[in-house]
Backbone as CSV, one residue per row, in Angstrom:
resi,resn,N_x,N_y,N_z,CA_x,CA_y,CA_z,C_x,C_y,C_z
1,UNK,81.061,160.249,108.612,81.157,158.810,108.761,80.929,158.456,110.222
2,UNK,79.922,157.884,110.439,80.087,157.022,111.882,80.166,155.857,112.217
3,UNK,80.240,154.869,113.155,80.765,153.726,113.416,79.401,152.969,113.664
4,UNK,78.223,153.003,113.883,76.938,152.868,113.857,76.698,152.381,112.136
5,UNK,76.544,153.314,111.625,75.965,152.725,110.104,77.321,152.174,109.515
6,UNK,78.825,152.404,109.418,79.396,151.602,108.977,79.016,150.378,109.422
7,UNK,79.106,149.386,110.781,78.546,148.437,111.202,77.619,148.016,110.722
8,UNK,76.227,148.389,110.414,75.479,148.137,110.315,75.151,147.553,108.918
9,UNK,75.732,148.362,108.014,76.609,148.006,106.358,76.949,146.627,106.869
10,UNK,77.892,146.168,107.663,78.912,145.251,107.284,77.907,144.053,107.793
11,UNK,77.136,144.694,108.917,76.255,143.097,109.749,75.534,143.049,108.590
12,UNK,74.780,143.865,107.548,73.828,143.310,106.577,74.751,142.673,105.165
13,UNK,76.047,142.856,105.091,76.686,141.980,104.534,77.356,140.824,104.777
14,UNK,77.275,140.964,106.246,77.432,139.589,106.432,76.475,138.397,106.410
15,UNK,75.041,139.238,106.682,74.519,138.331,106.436,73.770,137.786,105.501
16,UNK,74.121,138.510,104.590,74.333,138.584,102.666,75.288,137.418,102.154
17,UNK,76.382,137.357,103.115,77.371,136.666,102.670,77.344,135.022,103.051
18,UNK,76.533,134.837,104.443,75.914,134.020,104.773,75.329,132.619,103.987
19,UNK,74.413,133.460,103.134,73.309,132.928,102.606,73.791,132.417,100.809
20,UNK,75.210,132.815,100.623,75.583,132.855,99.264,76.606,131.728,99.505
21,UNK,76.437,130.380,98.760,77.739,129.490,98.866,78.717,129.569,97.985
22,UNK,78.750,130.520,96.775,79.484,130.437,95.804,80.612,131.384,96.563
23,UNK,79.854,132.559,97.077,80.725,133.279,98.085,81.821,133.065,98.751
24,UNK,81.117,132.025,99.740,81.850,131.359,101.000,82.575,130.374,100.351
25,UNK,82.594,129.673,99.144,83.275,128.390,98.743,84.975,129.672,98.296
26,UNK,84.721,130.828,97.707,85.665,131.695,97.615,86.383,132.370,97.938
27,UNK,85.438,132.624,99.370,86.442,133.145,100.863,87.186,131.806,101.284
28,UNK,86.531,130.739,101.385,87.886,129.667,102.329,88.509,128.404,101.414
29,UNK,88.090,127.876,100.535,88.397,127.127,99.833,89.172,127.742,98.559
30,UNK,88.964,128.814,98.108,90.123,129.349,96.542,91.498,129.403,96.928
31,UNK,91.428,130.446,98.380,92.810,130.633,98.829,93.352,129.619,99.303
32,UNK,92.693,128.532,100.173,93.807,127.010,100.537,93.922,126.064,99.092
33,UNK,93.237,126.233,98.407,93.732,125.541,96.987,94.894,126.140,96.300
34,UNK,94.898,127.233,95.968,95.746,128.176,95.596,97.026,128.087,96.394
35,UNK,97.006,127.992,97.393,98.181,127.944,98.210,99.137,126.502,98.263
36,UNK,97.655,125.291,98.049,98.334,124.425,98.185,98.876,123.828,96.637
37,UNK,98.256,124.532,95.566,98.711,124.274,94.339,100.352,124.752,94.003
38,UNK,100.373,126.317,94.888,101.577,127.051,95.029,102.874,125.940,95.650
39,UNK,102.569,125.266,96.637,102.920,124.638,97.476,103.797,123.540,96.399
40,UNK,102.831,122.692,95.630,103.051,121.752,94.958,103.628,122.018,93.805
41,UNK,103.418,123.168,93.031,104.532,123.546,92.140,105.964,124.264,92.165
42,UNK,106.025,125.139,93.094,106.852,125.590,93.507,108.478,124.803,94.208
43,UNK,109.712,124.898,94.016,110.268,123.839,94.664,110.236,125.218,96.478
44,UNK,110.610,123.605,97.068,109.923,124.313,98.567,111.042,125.368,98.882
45,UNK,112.613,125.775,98.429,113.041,127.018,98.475,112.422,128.330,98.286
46,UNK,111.431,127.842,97.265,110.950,129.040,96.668,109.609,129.665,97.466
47,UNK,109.155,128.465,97.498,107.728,128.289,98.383,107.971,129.143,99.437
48,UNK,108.721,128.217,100.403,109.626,129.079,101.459,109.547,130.955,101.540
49,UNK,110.220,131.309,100.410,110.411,132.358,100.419,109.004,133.197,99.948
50,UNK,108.686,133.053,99.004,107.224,133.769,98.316,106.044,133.057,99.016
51,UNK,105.871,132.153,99.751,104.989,132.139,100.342,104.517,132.760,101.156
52,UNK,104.899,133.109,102.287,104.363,134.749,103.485,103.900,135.136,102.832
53,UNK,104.960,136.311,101.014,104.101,137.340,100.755,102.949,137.030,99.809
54,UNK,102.673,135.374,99.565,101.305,135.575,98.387,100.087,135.306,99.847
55,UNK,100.626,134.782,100.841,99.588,134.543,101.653,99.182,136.162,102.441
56,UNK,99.889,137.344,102.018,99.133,138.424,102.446,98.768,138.956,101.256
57,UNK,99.059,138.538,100.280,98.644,139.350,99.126,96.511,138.436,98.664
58,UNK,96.617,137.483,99.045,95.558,136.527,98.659,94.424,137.536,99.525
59,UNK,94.365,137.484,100.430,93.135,138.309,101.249,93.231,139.753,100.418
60,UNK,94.010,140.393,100.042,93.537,141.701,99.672,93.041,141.321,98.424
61,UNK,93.242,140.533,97.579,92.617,139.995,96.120,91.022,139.676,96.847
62,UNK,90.819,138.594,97.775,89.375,138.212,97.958,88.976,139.266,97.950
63,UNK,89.270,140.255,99.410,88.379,141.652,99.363,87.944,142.271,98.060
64,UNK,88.772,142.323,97.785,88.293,143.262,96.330,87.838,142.831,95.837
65,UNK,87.423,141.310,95.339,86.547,140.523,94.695,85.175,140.256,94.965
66,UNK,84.990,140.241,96.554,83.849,140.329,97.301,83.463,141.461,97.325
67,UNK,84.057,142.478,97.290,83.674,144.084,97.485,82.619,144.123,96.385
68,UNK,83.607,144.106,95.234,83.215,144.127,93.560,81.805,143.823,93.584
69,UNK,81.788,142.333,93.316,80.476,140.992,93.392,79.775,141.337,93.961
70,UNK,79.779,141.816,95.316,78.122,141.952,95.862,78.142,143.696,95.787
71,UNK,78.666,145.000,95.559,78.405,145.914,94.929,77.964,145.659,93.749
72,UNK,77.986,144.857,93.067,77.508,145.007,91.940,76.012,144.101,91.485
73,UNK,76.205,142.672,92.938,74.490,142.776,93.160,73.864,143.489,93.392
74,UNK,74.122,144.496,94.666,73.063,145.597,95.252,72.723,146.354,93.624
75,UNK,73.785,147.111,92.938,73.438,147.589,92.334,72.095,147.047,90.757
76,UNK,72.667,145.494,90.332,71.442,144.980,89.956,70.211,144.713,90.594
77,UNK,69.955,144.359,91.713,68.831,144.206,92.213,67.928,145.386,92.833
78,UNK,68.690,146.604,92.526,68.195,148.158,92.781,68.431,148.110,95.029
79,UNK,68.756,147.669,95.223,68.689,147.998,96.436,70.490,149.195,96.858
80,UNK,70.861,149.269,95.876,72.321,150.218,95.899,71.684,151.768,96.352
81,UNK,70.336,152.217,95.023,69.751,153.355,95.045,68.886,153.192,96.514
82,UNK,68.690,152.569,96.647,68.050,152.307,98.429,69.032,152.886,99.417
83,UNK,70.707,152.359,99.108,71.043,152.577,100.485,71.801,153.379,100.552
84,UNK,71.754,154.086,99.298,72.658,155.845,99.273,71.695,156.382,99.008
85,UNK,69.914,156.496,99.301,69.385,157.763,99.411,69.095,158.053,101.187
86,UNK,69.579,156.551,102.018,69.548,156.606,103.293,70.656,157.809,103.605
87,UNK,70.402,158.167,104.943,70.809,159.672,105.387,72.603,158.546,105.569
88,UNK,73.613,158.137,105.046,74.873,157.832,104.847,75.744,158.356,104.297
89,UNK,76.783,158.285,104.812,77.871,158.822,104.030,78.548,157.826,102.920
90,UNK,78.946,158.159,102.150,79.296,157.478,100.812,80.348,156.323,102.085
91,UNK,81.067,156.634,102.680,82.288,156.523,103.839,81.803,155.407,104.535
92,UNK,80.689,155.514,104.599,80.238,154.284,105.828,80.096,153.266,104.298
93,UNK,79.308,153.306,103.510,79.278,152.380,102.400,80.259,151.535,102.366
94,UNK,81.238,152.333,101.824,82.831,152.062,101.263,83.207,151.096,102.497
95,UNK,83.685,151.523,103.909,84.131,150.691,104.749,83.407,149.934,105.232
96,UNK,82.138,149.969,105.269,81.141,148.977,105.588,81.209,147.682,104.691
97,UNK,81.159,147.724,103.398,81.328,146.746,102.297,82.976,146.205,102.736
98,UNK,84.228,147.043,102.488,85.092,146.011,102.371,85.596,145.677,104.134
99,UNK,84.957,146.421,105.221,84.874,146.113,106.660,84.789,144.330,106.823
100,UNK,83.501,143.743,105.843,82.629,143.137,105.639,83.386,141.978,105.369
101,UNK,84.369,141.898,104.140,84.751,141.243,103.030,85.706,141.271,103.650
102,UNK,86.246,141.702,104.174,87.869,141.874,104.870,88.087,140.736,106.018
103,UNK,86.748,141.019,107.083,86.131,140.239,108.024,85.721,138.700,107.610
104,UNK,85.391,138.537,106.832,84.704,137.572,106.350,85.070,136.637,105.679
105,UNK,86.465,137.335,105.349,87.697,136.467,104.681,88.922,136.262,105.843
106,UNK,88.613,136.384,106.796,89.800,135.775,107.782,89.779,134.626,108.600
């Protein structure tokens, strides 16, 4: 694994991620709806308390959702078999993608 092609993974997903609004409407707008729906149902004792932990739990849900979704474009649009016959480690993939999604959701 090196820090070169992981990067390089994550700059071409970012700018993957860029160009997709359904994406970006899901990185910043699901989680402040969600939160503020939480907000509004919740009485604010409760809010209070379970709020911190759904607001760290919400980013590890996006990641994995973004991870998912665009792994699973590359893999329809054949460019997946493209970028694991490049000289990479499965390692740079993996952290490159959720590097990406992790980043991209903060």
């Amino acid at each position: 694994m090196t820090a070169i092609r992981t990067w390089a993974t994550s700059e071409r997903m970012f700018r993957q991620l860029r160009r997709d609004p359904r994406t970006m409407a899901m990185l910043l707008v699901v989680p402040v709806l969600l939160m503020g729906l939480l907000a509004r149902i919740l009485p604010s004792h409760d809010f209070n308390q379970y709020g911190p932990l759904l607001l760290g739990l919400f980013p590890l849900l996006i990641m994995f959702l973004i991870t998912s979704v665009t792994t699973l474009r590359e893999r329809t649009s054949g460019t997946l078999e493209r970028l694991l016959t490049m000289p990479m480690a499965r390692t740079d993939f993996i952290f490159g993608y959720a590097g990406s999604s992790n980043l991209g959701g903060q």
